[in-house]
DSSP file (Angstrom, degrees, kcal/mol; ACC not computed):
  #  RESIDUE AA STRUCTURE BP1 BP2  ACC     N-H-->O    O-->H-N    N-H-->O    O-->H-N    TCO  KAPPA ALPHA  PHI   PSI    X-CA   Y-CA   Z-CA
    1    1 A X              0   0    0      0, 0.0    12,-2.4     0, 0.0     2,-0.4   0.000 360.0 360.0 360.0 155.3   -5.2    4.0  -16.9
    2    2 A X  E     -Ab  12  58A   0     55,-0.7    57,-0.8    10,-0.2     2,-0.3  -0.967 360.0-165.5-124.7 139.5   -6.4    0.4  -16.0
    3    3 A X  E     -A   11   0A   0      8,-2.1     8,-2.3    -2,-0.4     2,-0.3  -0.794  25.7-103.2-116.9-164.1   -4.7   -2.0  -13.8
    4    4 A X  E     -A   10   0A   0      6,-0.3    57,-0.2    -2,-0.3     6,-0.2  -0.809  28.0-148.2 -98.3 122.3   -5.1   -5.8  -13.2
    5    5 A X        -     0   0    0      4,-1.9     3,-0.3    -2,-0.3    56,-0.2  -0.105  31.3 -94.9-105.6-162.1   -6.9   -6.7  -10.4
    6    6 A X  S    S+     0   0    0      1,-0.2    56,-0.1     2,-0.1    55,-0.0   0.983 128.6  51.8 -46.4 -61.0   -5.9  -10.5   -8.2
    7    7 A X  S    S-     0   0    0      1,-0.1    -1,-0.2     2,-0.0     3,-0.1   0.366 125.7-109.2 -65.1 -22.5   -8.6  -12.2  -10.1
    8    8 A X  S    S+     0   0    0      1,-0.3     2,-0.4    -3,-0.3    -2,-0.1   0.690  74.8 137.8  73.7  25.0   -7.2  -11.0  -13.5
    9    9 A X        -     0   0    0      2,-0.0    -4,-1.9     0, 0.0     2,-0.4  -0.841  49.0-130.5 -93.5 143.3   -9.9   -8.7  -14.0
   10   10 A X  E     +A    4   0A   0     -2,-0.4    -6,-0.3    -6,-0.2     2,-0.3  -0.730  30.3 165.2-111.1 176.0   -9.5   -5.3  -15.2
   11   11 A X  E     -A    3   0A   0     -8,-2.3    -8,-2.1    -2,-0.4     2,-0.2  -0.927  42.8 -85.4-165.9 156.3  -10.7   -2.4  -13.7
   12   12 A X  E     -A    2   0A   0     -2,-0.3   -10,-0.2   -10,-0.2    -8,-0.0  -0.428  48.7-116.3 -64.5 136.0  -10.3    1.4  -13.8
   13   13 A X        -     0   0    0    -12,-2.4     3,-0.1    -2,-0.2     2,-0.0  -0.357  26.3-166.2 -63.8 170.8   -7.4    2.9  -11.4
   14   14 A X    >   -     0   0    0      1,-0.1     3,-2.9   -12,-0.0     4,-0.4  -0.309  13.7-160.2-159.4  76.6   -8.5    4.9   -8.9
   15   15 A X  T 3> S+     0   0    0      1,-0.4     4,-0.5     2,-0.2     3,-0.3   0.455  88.2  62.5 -79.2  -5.7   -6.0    6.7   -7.4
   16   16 A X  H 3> S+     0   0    0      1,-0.2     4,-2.5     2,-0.2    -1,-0.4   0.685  94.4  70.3 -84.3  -5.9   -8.0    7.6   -4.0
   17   17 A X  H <> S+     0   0    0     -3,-2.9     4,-0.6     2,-0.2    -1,-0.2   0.792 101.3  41.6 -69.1 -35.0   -8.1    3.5   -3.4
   18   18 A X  H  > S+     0   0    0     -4,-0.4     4,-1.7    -3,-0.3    -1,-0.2   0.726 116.1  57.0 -93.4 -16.3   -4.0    3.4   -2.7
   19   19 A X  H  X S+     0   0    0     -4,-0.5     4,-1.7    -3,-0.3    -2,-0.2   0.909 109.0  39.5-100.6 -44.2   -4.8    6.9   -0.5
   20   20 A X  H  X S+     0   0    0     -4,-2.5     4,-0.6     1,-0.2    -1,-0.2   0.596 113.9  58.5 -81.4  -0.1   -7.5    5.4    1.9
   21   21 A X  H  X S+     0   0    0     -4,-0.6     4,-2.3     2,-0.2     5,-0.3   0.864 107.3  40.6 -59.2 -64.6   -5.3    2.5    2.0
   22   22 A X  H  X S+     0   0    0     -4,-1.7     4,-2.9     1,-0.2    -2,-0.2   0.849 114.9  59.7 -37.1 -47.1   -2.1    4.6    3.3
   23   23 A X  H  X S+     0   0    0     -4,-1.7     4,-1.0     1,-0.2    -1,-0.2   0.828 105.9  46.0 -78.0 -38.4   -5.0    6.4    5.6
   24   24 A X  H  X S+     0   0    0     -4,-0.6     4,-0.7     1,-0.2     3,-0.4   0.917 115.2  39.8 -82.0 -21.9   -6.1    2.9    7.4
   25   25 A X  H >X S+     0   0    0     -4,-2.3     3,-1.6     1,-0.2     4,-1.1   0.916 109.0  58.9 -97.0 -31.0   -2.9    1.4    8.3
   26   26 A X  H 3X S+     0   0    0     -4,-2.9     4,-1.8    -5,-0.3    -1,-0.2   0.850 106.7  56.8 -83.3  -1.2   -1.3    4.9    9.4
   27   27 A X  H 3< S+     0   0    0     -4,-1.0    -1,-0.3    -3,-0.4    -2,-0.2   0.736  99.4  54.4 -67.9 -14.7   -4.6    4.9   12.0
   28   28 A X  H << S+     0   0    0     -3,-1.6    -1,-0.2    -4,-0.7    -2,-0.2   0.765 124.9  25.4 -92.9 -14.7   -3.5    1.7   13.4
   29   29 A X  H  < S+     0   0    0     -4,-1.1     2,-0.2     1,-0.1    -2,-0.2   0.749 126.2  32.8 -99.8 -41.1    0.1    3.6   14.0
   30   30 A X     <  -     0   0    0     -4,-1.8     2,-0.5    -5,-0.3    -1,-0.1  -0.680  69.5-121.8-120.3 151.3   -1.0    7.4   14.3
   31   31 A X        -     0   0    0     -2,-0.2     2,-0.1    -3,-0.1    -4,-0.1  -0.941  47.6-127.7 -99.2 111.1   -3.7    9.7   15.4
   32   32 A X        +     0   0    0     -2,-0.5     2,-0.3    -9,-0.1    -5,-0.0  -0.148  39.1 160.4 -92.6 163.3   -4.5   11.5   12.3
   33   33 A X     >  -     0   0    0     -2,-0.1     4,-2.9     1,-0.0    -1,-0.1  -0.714  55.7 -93.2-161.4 174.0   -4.6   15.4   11.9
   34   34 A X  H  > S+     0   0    0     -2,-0.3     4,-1.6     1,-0.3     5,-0.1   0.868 116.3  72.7 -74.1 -22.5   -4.3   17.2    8.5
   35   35 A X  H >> S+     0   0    0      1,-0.3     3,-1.3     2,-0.2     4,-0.7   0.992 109.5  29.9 -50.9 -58.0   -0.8   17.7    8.6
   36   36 A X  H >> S+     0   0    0      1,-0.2     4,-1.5     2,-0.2     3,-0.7   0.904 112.7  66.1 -78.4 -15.6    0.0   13.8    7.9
   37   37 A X  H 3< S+     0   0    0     -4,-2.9    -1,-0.2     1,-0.2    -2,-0.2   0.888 107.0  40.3 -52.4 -30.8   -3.2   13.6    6.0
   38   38 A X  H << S+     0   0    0     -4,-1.6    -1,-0.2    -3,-1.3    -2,-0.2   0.278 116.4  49.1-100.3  -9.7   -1.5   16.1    3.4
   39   39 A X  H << S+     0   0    0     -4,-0.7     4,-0.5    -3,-0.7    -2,-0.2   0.325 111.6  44.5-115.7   5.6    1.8   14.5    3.5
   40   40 A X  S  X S+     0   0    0     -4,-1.5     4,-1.0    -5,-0.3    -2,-0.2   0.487 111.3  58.6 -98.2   1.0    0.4   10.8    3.0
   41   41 A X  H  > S+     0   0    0     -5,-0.2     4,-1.0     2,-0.2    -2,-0.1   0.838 102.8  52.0 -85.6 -35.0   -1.8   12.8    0.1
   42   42 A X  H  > S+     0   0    0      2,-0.3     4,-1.3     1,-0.2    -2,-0.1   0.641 107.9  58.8-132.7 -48.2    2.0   13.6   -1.3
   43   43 A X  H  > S+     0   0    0     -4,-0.5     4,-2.7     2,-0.2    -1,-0.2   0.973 106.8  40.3  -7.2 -96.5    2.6    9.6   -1.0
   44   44 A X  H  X S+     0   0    0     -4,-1.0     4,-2.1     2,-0.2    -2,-0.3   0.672 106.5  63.6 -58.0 -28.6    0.1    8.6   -3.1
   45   45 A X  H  < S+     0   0    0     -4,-1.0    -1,-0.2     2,-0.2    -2,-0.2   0.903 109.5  48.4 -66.1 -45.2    0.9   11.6   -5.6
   46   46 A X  H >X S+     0   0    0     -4,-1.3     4,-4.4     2,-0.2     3,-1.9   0.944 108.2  47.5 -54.4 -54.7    4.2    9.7   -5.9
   47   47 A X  H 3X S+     0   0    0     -4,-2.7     4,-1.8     1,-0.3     2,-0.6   0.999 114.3  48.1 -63.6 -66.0    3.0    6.2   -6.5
   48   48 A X  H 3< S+     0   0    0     -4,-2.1    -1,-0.3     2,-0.2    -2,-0.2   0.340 112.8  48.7 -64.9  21.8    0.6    7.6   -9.1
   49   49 A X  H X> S+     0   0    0     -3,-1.9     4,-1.2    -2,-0.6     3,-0.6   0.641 114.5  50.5-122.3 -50.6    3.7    9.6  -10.7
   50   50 A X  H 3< S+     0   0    0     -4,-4.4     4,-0.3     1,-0.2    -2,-0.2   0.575 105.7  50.4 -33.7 -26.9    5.6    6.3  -10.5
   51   51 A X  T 3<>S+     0   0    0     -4,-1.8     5,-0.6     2,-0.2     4,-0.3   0.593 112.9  46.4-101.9 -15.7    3.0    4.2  -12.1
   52   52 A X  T <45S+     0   0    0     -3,-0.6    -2,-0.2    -5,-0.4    -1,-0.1   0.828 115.5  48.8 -97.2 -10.9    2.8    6.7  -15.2
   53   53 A X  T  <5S+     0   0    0     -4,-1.2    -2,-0.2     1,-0.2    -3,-0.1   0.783 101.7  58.2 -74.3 -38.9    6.8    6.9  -15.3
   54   54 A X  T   5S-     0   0    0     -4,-0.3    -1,-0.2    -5,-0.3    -2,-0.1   0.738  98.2-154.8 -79.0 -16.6    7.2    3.0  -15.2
   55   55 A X  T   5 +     0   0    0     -4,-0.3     2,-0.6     1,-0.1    -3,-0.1   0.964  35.4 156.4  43.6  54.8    4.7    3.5  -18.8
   56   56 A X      < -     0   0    0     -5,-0.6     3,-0.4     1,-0.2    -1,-0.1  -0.893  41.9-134.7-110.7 148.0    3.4   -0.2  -18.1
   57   57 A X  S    S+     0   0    0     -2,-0.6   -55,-0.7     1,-0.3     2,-0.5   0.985  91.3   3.6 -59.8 -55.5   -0.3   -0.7  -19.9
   58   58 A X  B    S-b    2   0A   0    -57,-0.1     2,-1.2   -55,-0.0    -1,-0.3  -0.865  86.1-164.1-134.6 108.3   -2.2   -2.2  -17.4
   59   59 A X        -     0   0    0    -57,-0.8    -3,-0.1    -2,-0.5    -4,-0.0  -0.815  27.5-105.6 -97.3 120.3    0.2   -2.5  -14.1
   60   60 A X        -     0   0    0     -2,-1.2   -55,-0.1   -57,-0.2    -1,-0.1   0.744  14.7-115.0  25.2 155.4   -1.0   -4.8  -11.5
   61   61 A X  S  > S+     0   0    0    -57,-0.2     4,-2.7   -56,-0.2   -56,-0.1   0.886 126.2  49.1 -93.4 -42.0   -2.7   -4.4   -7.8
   62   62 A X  T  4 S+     0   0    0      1,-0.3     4,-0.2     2,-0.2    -1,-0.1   0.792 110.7  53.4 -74.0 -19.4    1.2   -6.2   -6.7
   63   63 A X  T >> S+     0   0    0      2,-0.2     4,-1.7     1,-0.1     3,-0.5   0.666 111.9  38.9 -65.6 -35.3    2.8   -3.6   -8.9
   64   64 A X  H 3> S+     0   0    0      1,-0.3     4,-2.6     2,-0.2     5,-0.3   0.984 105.9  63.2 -84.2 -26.6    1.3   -0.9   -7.4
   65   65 A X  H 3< S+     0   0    0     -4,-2.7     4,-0.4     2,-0.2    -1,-0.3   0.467 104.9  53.2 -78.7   2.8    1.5   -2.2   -3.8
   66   66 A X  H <> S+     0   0    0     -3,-0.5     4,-1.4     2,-0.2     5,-0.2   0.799 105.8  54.5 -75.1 -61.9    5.5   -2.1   -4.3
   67   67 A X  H  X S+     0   0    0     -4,-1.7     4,-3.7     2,-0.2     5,-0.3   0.963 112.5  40.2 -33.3 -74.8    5.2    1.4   -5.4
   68   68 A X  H  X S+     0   0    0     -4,-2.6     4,-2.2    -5,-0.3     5,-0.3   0.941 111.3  55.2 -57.7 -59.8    3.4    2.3   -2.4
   69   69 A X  H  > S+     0   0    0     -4,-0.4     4,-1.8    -5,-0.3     5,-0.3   0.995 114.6  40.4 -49.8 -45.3    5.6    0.1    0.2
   70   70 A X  H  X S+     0   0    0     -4,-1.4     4,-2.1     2,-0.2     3,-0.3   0.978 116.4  48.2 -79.5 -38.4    9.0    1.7   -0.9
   71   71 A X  H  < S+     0   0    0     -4,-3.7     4,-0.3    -5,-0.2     6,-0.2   0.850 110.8  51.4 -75.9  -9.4    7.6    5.4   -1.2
   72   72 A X  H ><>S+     0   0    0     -4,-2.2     5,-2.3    -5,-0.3     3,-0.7   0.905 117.5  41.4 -88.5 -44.6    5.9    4.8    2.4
   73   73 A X  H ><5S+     0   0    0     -4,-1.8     3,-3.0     1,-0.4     2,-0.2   0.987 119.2  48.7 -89.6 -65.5    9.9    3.6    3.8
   74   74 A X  T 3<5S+     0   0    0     -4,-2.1    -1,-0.4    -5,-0.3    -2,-0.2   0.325 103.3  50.6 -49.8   8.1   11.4    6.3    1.8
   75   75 A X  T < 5S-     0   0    0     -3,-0.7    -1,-0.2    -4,-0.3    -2,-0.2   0.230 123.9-108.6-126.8 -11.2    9.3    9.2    2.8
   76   76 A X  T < 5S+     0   0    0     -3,-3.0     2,-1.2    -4,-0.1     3,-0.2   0.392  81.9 127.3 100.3 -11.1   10.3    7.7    6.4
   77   77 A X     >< +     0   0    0     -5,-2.3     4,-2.2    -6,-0.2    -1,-0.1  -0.657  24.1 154.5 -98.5  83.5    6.9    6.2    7.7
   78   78 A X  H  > S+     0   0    0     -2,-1.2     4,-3.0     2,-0.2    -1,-0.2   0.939  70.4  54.4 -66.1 -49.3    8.5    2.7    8.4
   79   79 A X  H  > S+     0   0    0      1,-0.3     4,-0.8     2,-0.2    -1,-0.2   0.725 114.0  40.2 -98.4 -22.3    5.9    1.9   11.1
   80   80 A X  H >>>S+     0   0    0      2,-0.1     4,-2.5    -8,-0.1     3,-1.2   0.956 108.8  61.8 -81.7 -43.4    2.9    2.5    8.4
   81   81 A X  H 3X5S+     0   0    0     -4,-2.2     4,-7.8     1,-0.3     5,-0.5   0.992 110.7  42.3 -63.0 -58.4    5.0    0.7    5.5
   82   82 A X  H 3X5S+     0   0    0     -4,-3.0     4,-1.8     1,-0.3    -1,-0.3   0.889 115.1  45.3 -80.0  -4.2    4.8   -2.6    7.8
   83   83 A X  H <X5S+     0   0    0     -3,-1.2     4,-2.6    -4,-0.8    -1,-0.3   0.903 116.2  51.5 -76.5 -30.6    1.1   -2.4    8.9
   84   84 A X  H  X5S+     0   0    0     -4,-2.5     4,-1.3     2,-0.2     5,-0.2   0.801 118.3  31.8 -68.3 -32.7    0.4   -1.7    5.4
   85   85 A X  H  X<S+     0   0    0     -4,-7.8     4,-1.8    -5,-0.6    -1,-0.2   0.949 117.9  59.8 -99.2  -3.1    2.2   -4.6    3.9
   86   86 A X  H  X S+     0   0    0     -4,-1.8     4,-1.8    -5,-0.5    -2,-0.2   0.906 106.7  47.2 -42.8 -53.3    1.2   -6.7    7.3
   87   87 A X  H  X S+     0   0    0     -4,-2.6     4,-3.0     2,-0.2     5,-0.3   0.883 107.3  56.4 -47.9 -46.0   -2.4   -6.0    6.3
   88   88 A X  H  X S+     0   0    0     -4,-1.3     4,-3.4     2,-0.2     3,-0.3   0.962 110.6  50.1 -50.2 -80.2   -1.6   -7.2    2.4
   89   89 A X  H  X S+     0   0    0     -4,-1.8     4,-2.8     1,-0.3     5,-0.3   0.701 113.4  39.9 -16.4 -53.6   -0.4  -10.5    4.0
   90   90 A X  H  X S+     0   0    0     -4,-1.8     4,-2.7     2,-0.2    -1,-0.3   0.984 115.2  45.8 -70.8 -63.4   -3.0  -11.1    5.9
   91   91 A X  H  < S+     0   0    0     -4,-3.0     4,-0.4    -3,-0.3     3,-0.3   0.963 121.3  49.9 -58.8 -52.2   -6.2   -9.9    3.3
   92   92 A X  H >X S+     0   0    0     -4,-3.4     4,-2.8    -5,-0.3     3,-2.7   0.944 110.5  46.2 -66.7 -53.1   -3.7  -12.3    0.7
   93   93 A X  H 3<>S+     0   0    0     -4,-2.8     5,-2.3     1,-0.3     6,-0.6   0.919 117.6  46.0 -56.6 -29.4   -3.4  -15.6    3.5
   94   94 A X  T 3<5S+     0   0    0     -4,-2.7     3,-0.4    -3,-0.3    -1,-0.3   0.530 104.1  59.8 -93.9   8.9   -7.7  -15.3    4.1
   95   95 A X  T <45S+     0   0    0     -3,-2.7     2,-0.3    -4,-0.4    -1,-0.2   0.678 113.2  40.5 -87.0 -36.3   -8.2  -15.1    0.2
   96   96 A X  T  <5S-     0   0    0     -4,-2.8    -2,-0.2     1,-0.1    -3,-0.1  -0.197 126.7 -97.2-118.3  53.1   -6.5  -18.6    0.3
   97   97 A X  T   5S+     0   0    0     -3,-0.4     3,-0.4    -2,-0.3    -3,-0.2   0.179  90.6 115.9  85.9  -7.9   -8.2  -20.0    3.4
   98   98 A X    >>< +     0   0    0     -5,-2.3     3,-2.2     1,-0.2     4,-2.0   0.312  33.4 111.7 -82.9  -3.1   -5.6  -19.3    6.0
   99   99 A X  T 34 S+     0   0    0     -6,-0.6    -1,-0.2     1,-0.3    -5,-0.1   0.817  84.4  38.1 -43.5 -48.8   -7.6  -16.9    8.2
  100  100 A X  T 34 S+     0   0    0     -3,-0.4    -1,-0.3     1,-0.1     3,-0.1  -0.034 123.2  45.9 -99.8  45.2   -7.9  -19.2   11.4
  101  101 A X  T <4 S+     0   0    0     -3,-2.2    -2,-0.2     1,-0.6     2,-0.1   0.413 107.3  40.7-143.2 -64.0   -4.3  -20.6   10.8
  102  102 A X     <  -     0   0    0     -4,-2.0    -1,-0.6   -12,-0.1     2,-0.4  -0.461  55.5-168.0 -95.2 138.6   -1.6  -17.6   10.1
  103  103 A X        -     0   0    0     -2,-0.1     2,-0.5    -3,-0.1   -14,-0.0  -0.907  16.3-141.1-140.8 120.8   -1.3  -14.0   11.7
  104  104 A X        +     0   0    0     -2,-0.4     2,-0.4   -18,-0.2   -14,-0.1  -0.828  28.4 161.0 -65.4 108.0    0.7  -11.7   10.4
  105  105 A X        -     0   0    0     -2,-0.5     2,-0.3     2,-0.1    -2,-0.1  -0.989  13.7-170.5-142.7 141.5    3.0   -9.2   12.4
  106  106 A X        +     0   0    0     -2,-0.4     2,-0.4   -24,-0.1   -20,-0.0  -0.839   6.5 178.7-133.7 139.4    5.8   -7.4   10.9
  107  107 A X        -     0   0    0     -2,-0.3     2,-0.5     2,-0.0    -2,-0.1  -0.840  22.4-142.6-153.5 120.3    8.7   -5.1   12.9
  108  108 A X        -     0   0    0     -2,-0.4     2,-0.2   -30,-0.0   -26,-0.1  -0.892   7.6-152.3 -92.4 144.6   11.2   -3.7   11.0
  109  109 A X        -     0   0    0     -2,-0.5     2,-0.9     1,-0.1    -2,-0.0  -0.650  11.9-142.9 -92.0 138.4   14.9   -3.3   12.0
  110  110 A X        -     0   0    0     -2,-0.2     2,-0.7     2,-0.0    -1,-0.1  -0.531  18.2-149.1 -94.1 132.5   16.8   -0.6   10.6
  111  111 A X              0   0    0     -2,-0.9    -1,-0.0     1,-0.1    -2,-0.0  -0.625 360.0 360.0 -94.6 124.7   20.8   -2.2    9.9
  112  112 A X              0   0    0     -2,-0.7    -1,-0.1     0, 0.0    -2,-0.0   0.656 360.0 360.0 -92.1 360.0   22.9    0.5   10.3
């Protein structure tokens, strides 16, 4: 499978890219041990199970970071899902210059 990268380049998928993604932001939350290492592996098996289900040709870096944000809130890791899409935010405001202007910080509330 290929996706579409920012730039509109395409590039091979790579499914350990979305896994070492998962892996920094749940260090900024977590100290990590094998257990959650093997159920954020279980994640990323999902997002890649998703992306071959959704049968899109070349899906997108924002496609795939969708995937990942909703299986990370379903699966219950709320506090990685918003450093992970807090980090997107951010890496997206410093690709377009915003770096010394904008900080991102995310808390979600759950409405009961």
């Amino acid at each position: 499978m290929q996706i579409i990268k920012r730039n509109g380049q395409v590039t091979d998928f790579n499914p350990d890219k979305i896994y070492q993604a998962i892996l920094k932001a749940a260090q900024t939350v977590y100290v990590l041990d094998e257990e959650l290492r093997q159920k954020l592996a279980q994640v990323t098996k999902k997002v890649v199970i998703d992306l071959e289900e959704a049968q899109v040709e070349r899906p997108t870096i924002n496609m795939i970071q969708s995937l990942v944000e909703n299986r990370l809130i379903e699966a219950g890791y709320i506090k990685i899902a918003e450093r992970y899409i807090a980090y997107r935010l951010q890496r997206d405001l410093e690709r377009n210059g915003y770096e010394d202007h904008i900080n991102v910080h995310l808390r979600f509330e759950q409405i009961l």
